[in-house]
N, CA and C of each residue as an Amber inpcrd file, in Angstrom:
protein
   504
   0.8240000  -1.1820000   0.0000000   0.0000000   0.0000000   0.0000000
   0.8700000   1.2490000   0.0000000   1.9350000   1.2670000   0.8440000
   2.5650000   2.3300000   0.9400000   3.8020000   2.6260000  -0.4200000
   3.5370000   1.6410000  -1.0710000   4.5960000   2.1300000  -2.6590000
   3.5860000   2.1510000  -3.3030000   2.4450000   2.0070000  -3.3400000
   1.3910000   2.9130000  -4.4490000   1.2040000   4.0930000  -3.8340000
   1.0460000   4.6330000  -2.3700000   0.9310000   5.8050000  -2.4090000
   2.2460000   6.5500000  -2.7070000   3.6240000   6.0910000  -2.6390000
   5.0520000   6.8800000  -2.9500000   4.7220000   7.4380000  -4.4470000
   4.1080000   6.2050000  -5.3510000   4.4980000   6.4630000  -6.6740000
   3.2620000   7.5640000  -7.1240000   1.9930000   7.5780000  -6.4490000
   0.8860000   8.9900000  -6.9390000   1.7640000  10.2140000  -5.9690000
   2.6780000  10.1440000  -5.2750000   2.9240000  11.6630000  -4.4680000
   4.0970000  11.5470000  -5.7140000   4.9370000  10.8740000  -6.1680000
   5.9970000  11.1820000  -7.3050000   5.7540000  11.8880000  -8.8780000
   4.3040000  11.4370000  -9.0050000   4.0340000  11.5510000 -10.0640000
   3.4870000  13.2860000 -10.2300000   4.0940000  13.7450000 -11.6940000
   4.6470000  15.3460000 -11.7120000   3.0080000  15.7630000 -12.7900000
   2.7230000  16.9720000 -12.5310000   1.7520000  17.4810000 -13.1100000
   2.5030000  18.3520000 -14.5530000   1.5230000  18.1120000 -15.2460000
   1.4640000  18.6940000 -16.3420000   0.4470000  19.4890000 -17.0620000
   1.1310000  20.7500000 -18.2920000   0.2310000  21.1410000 -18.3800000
  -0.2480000  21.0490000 -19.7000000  -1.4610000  20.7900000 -19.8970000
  -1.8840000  20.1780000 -21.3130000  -2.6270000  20.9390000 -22.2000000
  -2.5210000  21.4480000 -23.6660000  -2.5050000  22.4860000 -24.1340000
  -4.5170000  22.0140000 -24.4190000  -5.2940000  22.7430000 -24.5800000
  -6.6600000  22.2400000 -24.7230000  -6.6910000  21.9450000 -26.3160000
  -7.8370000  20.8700000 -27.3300000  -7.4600000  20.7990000 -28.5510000
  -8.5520000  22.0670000 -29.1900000  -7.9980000  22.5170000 -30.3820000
  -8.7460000  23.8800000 -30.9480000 -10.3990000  23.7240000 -31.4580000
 -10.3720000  22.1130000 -31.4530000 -12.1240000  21.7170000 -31.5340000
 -11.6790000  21.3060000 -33.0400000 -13.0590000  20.8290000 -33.4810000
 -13.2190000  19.9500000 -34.7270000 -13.1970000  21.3220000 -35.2580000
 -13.0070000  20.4750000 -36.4730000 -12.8140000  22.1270000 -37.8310000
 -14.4160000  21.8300000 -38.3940000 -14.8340000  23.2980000 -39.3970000
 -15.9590000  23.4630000 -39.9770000 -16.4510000  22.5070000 -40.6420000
 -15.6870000  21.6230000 -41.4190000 -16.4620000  20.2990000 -42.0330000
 -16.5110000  19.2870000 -41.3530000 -15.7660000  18.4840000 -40.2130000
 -16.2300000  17.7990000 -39.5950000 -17.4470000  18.3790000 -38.9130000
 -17.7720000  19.4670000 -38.2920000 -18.8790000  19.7420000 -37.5340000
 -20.1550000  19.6140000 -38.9110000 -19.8490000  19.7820000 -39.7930000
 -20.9120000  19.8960000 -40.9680000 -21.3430000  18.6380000 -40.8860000
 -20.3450000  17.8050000 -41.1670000 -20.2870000  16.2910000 -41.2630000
 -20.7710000  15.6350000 -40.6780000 -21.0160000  15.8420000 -38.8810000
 -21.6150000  15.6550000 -37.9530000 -22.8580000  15.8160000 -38.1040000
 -23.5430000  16.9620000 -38.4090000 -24.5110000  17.2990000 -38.5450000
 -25.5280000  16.9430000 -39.2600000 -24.2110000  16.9510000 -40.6730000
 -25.5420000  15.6880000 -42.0410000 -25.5650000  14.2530000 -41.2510000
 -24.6830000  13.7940000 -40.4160000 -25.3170000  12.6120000 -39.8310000
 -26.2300000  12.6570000 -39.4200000 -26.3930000  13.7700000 -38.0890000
 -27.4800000  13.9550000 -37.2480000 -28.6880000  13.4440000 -37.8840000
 -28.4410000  14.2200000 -38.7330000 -30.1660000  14.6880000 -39.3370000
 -30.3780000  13.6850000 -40.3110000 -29.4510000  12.6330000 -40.9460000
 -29.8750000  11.5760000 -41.4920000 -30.5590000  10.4400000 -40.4040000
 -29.6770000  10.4150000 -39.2680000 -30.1770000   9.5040000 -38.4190000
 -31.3310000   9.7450000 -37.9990000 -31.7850000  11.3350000 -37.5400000
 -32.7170000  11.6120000 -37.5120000 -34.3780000  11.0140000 -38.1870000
 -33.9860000  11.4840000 -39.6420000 -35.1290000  10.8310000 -40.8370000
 -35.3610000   9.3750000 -40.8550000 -34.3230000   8.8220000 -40.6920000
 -34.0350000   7.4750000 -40.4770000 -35.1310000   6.4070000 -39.2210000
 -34.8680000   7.4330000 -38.0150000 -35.4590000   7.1420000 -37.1560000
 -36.9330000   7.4660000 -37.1670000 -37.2430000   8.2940000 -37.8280000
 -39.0290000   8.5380000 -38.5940000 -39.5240000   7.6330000 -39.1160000
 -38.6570000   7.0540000 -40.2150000 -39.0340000   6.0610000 -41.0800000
 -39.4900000   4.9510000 -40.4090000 -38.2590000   4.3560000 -39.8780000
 -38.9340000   3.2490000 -38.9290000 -40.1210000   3.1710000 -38.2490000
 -40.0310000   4.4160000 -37.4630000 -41.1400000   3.9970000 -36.7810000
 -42.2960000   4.8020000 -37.1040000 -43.3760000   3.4330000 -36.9600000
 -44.6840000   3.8540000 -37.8460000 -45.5370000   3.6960000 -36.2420000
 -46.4500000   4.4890000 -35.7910000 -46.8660000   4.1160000 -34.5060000
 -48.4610000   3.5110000 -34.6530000 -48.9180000   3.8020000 -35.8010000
 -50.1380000   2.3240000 -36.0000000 -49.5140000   1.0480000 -36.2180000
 -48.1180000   0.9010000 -35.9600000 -47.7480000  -0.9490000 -35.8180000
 -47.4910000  -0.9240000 -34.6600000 -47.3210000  -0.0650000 -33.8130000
 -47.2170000  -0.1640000 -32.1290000 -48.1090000  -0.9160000 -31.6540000
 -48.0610000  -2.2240000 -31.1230000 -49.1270000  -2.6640000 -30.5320000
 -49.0220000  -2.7330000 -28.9610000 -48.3850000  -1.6570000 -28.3990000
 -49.0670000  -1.2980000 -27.3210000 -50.0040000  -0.3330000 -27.4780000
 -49.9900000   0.7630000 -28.3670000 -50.7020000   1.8410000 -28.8950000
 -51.7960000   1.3300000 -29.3740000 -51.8390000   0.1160000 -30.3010000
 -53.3760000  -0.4540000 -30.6270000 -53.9050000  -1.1330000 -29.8350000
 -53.8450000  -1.7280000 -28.8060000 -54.4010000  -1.6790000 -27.6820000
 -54.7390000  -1.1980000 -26.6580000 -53.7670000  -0.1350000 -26.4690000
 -54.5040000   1.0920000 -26.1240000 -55.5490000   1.4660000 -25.9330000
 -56.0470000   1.9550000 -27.8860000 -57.0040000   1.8910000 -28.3730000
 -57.8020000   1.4350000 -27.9320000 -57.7040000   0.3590000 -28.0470000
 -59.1270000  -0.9420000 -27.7450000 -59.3120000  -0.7180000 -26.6800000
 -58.4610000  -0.5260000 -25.6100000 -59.1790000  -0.6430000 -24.5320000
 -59.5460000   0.8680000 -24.0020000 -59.4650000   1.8660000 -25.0710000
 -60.4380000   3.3530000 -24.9590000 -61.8170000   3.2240000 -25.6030000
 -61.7100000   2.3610000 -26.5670000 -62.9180000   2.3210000 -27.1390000
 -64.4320000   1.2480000 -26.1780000 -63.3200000   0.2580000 -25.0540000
 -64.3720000  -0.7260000 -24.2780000 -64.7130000  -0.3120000 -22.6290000
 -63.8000000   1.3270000 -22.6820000 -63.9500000   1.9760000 -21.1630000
 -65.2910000   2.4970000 -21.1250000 -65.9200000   1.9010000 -20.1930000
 -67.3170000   2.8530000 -19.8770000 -67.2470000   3.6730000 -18.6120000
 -68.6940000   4.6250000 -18.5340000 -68.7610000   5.5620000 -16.9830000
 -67.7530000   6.7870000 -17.3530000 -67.4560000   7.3070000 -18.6910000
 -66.4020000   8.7770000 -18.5970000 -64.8030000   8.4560000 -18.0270000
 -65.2990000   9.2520000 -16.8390000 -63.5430000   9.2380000 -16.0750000
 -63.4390000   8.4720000 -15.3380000 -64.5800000   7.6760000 -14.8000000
 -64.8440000   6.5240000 -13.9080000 -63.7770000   5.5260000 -14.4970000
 -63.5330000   5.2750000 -16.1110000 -62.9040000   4.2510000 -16.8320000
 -63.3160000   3.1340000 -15.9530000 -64.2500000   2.6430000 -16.4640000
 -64.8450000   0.9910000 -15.9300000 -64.6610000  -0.1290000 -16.9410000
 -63.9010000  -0.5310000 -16.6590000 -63.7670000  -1.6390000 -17.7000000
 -64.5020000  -3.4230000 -17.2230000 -65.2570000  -3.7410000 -17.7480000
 -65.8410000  -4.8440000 -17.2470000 -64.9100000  -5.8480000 -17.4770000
 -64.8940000  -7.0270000 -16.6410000 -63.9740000  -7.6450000 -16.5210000
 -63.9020000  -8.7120000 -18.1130000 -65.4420000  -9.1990000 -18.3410000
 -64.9740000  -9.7430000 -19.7050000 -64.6510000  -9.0470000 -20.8510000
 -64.5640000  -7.7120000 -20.5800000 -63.6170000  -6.9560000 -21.3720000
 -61.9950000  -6.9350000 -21.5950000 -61.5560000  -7.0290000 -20.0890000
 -59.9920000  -6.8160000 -19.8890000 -59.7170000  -8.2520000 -20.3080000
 -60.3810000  -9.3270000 -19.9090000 -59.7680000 -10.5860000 -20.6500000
 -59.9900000 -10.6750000 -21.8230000 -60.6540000 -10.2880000 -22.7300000
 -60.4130000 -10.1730000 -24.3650000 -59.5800000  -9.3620000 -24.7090000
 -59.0080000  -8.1650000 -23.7810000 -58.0330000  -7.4230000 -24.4430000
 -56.1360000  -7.7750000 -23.6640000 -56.4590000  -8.8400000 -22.4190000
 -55.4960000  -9.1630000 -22.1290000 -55.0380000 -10.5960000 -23.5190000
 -56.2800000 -10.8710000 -23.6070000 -55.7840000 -12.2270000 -24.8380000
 -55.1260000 -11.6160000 -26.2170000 -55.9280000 -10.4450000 -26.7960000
 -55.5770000  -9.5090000 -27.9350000 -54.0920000  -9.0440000 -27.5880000
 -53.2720000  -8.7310000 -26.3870000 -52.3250000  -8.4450000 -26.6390000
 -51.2920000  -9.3310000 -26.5610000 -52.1690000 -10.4990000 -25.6540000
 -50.6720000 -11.9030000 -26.2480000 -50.9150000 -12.6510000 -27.6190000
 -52.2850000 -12.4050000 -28.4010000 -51.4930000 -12.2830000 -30.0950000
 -51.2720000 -11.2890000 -30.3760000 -50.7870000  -9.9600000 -30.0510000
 -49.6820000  -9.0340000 -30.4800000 -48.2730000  -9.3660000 -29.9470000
 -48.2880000 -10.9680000 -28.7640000 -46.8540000 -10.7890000 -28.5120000
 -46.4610000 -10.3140000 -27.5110000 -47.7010000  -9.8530000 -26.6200000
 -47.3700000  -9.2310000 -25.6570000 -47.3650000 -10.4190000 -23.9140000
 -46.7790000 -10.2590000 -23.0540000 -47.2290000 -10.9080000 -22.3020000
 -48.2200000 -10.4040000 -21.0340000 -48.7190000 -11.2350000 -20.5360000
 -50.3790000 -10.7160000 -19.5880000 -49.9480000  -9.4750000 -18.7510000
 -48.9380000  -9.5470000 -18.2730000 -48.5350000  -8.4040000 -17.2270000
 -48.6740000  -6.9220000 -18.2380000 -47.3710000  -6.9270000 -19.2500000
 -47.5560000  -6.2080000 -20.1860000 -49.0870000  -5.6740000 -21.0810000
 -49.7310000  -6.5330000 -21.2000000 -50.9580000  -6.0920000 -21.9750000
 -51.6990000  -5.1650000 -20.2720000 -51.8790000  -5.9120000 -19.3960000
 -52.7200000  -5.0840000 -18.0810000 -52.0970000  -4.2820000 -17.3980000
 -50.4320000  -3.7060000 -18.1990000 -49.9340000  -2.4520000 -17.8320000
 -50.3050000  -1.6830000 -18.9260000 -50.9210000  -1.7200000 -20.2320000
 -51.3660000  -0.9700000 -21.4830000 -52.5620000  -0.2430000 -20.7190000
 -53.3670000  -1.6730000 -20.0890000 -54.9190000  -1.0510000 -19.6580000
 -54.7370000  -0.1250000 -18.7020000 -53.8380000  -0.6040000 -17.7170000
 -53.5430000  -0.0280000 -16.6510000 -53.3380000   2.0540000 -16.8820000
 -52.8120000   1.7840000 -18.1130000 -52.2060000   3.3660000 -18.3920000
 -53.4580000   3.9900000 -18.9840000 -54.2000000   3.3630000 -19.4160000
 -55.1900000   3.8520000 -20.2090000 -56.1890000   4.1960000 -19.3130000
 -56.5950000   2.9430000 -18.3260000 -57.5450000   3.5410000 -17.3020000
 -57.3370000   5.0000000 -16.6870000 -56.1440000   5.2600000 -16.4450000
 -55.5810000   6.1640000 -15.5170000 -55.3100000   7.2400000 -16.1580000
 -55.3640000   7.8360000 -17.6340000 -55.0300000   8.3590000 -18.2970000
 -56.9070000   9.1790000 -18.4090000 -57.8620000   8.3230000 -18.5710000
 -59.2860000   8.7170000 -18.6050000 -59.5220000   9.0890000 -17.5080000
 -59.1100000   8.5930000 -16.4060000 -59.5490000   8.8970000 -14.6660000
 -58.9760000  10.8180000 -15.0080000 -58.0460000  10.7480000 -15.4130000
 -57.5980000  12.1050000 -15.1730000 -57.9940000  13.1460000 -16.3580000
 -58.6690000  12.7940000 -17.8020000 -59.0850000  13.4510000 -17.9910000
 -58.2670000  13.7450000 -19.3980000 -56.8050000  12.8530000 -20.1850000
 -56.0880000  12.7780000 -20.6450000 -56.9690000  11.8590000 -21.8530000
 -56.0350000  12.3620000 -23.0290000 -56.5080000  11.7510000 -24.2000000
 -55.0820000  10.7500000 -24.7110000 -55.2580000   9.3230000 -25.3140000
 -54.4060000   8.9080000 -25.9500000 -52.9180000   9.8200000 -26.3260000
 -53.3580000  10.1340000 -27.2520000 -52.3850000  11.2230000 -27.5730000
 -51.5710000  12.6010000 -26.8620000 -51.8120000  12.0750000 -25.6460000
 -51.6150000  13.1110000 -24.6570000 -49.7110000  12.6180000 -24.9120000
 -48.6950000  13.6080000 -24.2710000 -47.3870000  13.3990000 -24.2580000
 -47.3620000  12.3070000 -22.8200000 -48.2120000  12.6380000 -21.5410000
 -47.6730000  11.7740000 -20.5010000 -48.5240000  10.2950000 -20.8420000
 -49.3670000  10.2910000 -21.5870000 -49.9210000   8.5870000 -21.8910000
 -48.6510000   7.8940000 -22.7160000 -48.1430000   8.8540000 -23.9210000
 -47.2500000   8.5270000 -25.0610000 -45.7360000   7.6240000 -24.2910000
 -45.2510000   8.7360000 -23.3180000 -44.5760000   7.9290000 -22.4080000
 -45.1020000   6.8980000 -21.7090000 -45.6890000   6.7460000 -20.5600000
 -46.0530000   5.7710000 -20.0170000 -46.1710000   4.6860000 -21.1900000
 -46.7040000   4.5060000 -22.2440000 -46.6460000   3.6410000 -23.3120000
 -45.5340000   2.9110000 -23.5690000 -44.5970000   4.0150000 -23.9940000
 -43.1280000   3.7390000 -24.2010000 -42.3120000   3.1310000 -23.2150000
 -42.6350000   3.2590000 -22.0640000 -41.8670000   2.6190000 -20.8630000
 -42.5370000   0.6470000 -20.8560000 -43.4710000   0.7920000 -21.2380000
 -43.9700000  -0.9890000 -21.2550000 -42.9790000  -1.7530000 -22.7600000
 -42.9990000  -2.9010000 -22.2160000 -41.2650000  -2.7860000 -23.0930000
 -42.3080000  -3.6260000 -24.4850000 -41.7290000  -3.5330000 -25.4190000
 -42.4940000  -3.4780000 -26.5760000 -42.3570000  -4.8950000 -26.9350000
 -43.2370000  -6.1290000 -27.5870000 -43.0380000  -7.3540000 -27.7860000
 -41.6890000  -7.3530000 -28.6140000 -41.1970000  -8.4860000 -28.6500000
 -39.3530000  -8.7280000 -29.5490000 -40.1610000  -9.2200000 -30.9660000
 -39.5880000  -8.9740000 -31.4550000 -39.8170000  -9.7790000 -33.2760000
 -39.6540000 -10.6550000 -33.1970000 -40.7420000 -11.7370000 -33.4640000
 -40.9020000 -13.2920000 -33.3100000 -41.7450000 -13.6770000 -32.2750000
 -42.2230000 -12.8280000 -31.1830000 -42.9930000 -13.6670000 -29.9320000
 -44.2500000 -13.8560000 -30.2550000 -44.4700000 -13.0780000 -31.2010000
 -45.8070000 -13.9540000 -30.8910000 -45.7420000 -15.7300000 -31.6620000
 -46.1910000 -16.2190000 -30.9440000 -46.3180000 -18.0890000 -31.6130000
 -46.5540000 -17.6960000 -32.7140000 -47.7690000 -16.9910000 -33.6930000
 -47.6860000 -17.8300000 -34.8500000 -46.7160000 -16.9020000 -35.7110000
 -45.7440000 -16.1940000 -34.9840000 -44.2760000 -15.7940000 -36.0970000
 -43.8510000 -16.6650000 -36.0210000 -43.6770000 -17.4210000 -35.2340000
 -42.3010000 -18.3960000 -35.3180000 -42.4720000 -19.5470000 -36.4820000
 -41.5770000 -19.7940000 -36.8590000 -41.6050000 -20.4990000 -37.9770000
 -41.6110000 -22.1520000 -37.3910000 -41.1490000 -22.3570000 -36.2960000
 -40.8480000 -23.6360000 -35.6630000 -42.1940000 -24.1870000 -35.4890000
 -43.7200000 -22.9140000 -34.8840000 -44.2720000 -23.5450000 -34.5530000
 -45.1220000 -23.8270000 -35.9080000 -45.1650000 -23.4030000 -37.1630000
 -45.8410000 -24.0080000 -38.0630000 -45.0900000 -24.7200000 -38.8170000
 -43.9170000 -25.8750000 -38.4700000 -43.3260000 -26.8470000 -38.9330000
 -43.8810000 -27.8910000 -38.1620000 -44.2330000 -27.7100000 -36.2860000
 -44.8350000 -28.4560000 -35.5600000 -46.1780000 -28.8130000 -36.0950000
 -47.0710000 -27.4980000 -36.4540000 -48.1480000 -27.8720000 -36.7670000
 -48.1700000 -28.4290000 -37.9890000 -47.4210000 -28.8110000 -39.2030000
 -47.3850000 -28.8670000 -40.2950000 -47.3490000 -30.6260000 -39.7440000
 -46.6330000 -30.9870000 -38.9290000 -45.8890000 -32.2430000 -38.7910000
 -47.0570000 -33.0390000 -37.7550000 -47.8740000 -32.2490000 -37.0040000
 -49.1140000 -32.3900000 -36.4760000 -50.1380000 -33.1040000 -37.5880000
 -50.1900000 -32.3570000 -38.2740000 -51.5140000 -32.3390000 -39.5820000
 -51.0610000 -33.6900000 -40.3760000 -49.8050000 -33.6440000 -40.7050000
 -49.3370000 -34.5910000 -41.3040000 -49.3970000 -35.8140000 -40.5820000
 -49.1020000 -35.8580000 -39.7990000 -49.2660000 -37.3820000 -39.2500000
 -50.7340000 -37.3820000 -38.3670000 -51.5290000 -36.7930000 -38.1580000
 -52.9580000 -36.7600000 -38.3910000 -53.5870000 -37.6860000 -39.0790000
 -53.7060000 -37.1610000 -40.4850000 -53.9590000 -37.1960000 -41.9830000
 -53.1200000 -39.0270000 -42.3590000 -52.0240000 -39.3570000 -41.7240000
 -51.4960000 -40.6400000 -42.3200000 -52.2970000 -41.5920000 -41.8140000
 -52.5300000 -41.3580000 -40.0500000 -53.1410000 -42.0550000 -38.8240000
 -55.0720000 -42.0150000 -39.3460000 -55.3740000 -41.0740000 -40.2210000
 -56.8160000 -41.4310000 -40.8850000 -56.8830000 -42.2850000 -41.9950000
 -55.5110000 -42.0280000 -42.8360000 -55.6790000 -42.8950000 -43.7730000
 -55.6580000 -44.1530000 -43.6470000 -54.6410000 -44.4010000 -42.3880000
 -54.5160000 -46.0160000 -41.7860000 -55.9380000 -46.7170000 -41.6280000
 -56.6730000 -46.0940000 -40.9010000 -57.6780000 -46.0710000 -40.5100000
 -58.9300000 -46.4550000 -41.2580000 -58.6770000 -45.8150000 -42.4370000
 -59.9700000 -45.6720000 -43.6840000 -59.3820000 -46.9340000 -44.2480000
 -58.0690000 -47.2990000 -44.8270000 -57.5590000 -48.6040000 -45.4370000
 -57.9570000 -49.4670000 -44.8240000 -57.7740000 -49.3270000 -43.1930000
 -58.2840000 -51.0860000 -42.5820000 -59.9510000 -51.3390000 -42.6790000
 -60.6250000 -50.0440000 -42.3900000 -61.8090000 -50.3560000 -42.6930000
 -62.2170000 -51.0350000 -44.0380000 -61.6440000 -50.4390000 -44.9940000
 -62.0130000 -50.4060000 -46.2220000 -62.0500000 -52.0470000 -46.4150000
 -60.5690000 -52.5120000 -45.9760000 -59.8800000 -53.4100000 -46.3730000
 -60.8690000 -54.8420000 -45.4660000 -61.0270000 -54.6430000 -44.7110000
 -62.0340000 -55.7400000 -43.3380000 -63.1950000 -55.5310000 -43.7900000
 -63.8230000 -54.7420000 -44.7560000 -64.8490000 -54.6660000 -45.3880000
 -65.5260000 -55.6410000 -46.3610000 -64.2790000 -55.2930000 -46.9440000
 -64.3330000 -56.5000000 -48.8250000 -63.4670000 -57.8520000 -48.2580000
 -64.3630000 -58.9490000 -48.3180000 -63.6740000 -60.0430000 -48.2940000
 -63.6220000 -60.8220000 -49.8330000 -62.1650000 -61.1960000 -50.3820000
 -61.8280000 -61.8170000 -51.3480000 -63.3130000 -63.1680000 -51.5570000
 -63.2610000 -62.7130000 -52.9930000 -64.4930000 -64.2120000 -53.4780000
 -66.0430000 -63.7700000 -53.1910000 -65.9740000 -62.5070000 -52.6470000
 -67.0980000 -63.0230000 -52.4730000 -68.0510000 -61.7670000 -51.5560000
């Protein structure tokens, strides 16, 4: 311990000249990035594919009572099911409602900036969750159907076959 502190009391200060900053075209340069990344980031995002935002929706359009926001319960389970085929999972979809209720209690419209956040903070489904993206599960079901379909034909042959007796 005491030769690491010898060697920071040894060590000599200097003085370091500041740098004169980026020159006029790098800062330009910078800038056409900015603003490409910018446009860029528009493009992408389209907020009618938001499906926390379209559920949202839905569940502004099934709130009754005004600011009361009453949502009947076989309501929230059709819109908790609607957002796990968007991919979403149950917690996630009844934090959508959750924002939405609370957003009408106070008197706030969808499009309000503090709903827009609260939105944005529920973490958005990944590309692929919902089951029927995945490609695995319609190879399962493909392989389902298929051996279905062999297990009927078995089926229809033996009948067929214990049916017709030779001669006769």
């Amino acid at each position: 311990m005491s030769h690491a502190l010898h060697e920071l009391g040894s060590a000599r200060l200097r003085l370091v000249v500041p740098n004169e900053g980026p020159t006029t075209e790098e800062v330009r340069a910078r800038k056409a990035v900015e603003q490409e990344n910018r446009r860029a980031a528009k493009l992408a995002y389209d907020e009618s594919e938001d499906v926390r935002r379209v559920l949202a929706m839905k569940t502004a359009e099934v709130l009754e009572g005004g600011r009361a926001a009453i949502l009947a319960p076989q309501h929230r389970r059709q819109l908790v099911r609607q957002g796990e085929r968007f991919g979403m999972r149950p917690f996630e979809a009844n934090l959508v409602i959750a924002v939405v209720q609370d957003a009408a209690r106070r008197g706030d419209t969808l499009e309000s900036e503090v709903v827009s956040r609260s939105l944005d903070v529920i973490p958005a489904p990944r590309e692929g969750s919902s089951p029927w993206e995945n490609r695995w599960m319609w190879a399962r079901l493909w392989l389902a159907s298929a051996a279905l379909a062999g297990l009927m034909l078995m089926f229809l042959v033996d009948w067929i076959t214990k049916g017709v007796t030779p001669g006769g």
